[in-house]
N, C-alpha and C positions, 0 to 999 in steps of 0.2 A: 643200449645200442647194440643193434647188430653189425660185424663185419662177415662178409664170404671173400676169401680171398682165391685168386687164380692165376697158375704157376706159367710157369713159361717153359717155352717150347721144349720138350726134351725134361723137362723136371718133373717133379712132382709136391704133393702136398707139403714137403720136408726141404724142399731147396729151395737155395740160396737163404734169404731170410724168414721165408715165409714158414719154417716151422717154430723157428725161435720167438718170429710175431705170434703165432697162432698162442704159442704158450705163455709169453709175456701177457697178452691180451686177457686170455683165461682167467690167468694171476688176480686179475684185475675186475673179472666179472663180465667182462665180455661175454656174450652168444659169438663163437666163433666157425664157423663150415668154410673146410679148407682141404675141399675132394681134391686127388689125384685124379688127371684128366684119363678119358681115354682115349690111346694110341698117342703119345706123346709123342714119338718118333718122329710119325706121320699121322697128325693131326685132321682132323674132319669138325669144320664148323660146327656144322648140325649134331654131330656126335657131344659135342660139349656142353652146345644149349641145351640139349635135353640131359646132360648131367646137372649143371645147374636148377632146369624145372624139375630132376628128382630130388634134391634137396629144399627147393623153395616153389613151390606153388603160384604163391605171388606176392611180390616185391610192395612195400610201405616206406614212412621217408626215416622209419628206423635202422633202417639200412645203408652199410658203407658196403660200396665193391671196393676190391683192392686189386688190380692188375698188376702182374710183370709180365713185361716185352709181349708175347703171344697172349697173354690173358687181359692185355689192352684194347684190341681191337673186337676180343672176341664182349669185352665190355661193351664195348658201341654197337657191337649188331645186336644184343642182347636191349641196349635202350632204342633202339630203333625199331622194333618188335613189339614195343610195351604200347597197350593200349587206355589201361585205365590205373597204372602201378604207377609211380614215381620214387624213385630212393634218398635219400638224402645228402649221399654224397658219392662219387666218383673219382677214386685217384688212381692214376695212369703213371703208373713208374716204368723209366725206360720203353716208353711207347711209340706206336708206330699205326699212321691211318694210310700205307700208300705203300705198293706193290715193293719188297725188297728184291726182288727179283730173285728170290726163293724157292723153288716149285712146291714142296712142301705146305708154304705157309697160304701160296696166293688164294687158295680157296676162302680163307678169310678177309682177303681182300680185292677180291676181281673186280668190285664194282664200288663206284663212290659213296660213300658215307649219306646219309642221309642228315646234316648235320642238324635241323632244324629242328627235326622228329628226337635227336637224341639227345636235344637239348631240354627239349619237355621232359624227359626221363629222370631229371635227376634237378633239385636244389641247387647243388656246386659242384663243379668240377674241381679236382688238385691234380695238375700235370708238373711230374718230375724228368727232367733228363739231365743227361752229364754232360760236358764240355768235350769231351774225349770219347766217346761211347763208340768201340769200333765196326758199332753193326747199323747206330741208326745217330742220323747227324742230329745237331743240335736244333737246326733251322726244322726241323720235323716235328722235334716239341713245342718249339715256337709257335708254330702253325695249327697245331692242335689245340695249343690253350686260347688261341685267337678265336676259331673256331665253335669252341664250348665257352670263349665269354668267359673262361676260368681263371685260375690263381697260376701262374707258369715260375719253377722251383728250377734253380741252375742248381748240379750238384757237381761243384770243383774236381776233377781229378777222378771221376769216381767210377771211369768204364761206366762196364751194362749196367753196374748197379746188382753185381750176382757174385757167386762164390769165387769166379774167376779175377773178379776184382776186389776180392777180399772182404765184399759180405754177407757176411754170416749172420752177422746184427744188423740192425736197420734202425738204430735210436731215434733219428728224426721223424721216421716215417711212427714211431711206437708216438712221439709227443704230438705228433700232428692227429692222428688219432682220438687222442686223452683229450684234445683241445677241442675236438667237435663234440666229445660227448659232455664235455660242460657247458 
């Protein structure tokens, strides 16, 4: 199994949990590609899809995407694009399909989802959000896993789900992983 994981807004390959997964996964034999985006900051769609297409050509359903917060959405425009790829799985941690009213981010999200298109993209969806998340409500994960027809994961107490809510590990998200690829 492949994972590419994609970091959120302002981070990079190394935060929150996503360098601790990348190396956990390794451990384990994973193929793992887990770029630092460019302009973190200030973010640009297009600028990222084609970070993605320089590391992966084209997408098979040996492949899991993993998003946080901003590398959610940029998930969906990513399966909304694919024309003859399919992945195997998609999980959306702390995600978000609808304008935060950001100015930053909205270029990721100015226009509506295509959901239909981006459901062909992938096998399964796994949508996680927290009960508390102080940036993206809960009703927003809800909505999302309705949406993709997915598997939708409440995470008690747990903020964004990022270093500021203390993680640095991500054990669940490490067995939900191990458990796709058996």
């Amino acid at each position: 199994m492949k994972v590419f994981l994609l970091h959120c807004w302002g981070g990079d390959s190394r935060s929150c949990w996503s360098g601790w997964l990348s190396d956990q996964l390794r451990s384990l034999g994973f193929e793992v590609i887990a770029p630092s985006f460019p302009n973190p900051a200030t973010p640009w769609l297009e600028d990222w899809l084609i970070e993605i297409r320089n590391h992966v050509k084209e997408f098979d359903d040996d492949w899991v995407l993993v998003g946080h917060s901003l590398g959610c959405p940029t998930i969906l425009r990513l399966l909304e694009r694919f024309e003859n790829e399919k992945i195997g799985t998609a999980i959306l941690v702390a995600g978000f399909a609808t304008d935060l009213q950001i100015p930053e981010l909205q270029n990721f999200v100015y226009k509506e989802f295509d959901w239909e298109k981006i459901k062909k993209g992938a096998k399964k969806f796994v949508v996680i959000n927290s009960d508390n998340d102080p940036f993206i409500e809960l009703a927003e994960g809800e909505r999302m896993a309705k949406m993709l027809e997915g598997e939708f994961i409440v995470e008690h107490r747990a903020g964004h789900i990022n270093e500021g809510s203390g993680f640095t590990k991500y054990e669940r998200l490490l067995r939900i992983l191990e458990s796709i690829s058996k």
